[in-house]
C-alpha positions in Angstrom: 103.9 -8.6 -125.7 105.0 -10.9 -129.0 107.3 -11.2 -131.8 106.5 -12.2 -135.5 108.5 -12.7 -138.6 107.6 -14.0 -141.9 110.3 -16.8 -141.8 108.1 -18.9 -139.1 104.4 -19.6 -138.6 105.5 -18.7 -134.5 107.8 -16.4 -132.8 107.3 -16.9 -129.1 109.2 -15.3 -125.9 110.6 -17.5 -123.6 112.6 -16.9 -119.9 115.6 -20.0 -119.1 114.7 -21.0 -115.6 116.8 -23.4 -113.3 114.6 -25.9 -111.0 117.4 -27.4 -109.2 120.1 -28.5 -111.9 118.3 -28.8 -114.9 117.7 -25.5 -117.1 114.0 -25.1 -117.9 112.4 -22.9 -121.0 108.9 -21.6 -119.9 107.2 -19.5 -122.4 105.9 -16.1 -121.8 102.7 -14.2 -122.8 104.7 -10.8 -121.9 108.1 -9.4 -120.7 107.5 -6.4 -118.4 109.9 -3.7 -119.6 110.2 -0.5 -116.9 109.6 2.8 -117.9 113.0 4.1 -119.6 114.7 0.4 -118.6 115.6 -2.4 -121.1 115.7 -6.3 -121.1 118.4 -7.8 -123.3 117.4 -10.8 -124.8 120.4 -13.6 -124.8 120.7 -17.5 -124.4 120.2 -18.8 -120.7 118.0 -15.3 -120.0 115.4 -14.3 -122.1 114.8 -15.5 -126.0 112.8 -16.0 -128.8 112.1 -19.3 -130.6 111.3 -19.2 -133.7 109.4 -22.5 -134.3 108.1 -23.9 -138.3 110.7 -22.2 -140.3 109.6 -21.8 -144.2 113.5 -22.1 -144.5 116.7 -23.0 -142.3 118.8 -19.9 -140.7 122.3 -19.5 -142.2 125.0 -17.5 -141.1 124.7 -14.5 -142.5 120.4 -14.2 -143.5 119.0 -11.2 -142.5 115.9 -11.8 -140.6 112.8 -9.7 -140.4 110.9 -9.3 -137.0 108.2 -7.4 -135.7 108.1 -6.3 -131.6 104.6 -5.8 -130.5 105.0 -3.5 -127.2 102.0 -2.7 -124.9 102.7 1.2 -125.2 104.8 1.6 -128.6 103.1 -1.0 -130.9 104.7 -2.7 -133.6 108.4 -2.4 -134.0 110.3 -4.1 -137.6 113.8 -5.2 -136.8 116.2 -6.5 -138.6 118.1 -9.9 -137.3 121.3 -10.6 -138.4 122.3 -14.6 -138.0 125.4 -15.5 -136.2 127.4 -18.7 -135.7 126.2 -20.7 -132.9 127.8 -18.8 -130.0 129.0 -15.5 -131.5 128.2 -12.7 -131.2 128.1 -9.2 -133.6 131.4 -7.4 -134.0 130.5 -4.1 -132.0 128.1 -6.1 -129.7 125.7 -3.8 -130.5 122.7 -4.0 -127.6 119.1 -2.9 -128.2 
């Protein structure tokens, strides 16, 4: 239902969508996750923008971010920042 960190005033969810050829962002007030199921959040799909940064992301910062599910409630996570591109070594899904 929404994402918050203490490097940005915003944290907002966000779905790619195509309309013809151009690639469209269209913020979302929600992601409907299904009982048991999972979304994985990646470029082109789903992602979160993180939008007035107190500081720039470097390769390598650990971020903090808090999930806010309907059900579970808030969840901290940890975000590790990776070079434009990469992804982590195990490719470690959540």
């Amino acid at each position: 239902m929404g994402a918050s960190s203490p490097w940005a005033d915003h944290v907002t969810l966000h779905a790619s969508v195509r309309d013809g050829n151009i690639a469209r962002m269209r913020e979302l007030a929600a992601l409907p996750i299904p009982a048991g199921g999972q979304v994985t959040l990646e470029p082109g799909v789903y992602h979160l923008m993180f939008t007035q940064l107190y500081t720039p992301l470097v390769v390598g910062d650990i971020v903090p971010l808090t999930l806010v599910f309907e059900r579970a409630g808030r969840i901290e996570v940890m975000l590790r920042v990776l070079p434009l591109g990469g992804r982590p070594a195990d490719d470690h899904r959540h």
